[in-house]
C-alpha positions, 0 to 999 in steps of 0.5 A: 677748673680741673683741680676744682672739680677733683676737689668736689669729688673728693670731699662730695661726701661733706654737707657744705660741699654737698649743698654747694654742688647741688645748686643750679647756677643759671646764666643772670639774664635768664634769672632776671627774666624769671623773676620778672615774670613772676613779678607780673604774674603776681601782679596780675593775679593780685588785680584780679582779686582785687577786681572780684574783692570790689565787683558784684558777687558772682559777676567775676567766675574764679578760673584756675590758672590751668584752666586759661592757658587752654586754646581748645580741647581736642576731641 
């Protein structure tokens, strides 16, 4: 590990090093949870489009996502 390390510091300079040292690397259950979650974020967002495409117009307000995350507003 050590020899590797001292290699990317030499070579830091190189564009193939520097694109390798620049990933992220992140544990695979954690990436797979993510994933999944933008799976069904899509998911969701997809079926509400859906249900506003096939609904009498005006009967479904568009909500921004920002907006439905939101409990309450402090004053």
């Amino acid at each position: 590990m050590n020899y590797n390390q001292k290699l990317k510091e030499k070579f830091q300079f190189h564009p193939q090093i520097r694109r390798i040292a620049q990933h992220r690397h992140l544990p695979k259950s954690i990436y797979c949870q993510i994933k999944e979650q933008r799976i069904m974020r899509e998911a969701r967002r997809r079926k509400e489009l859906n249900r506003r495409k096939h609904s009498k117009p005006g009967s479904m307000p568009f909500v921004p996502e920002r907006k439905k995350h939101i409990v309450a507003v402090v004053k």
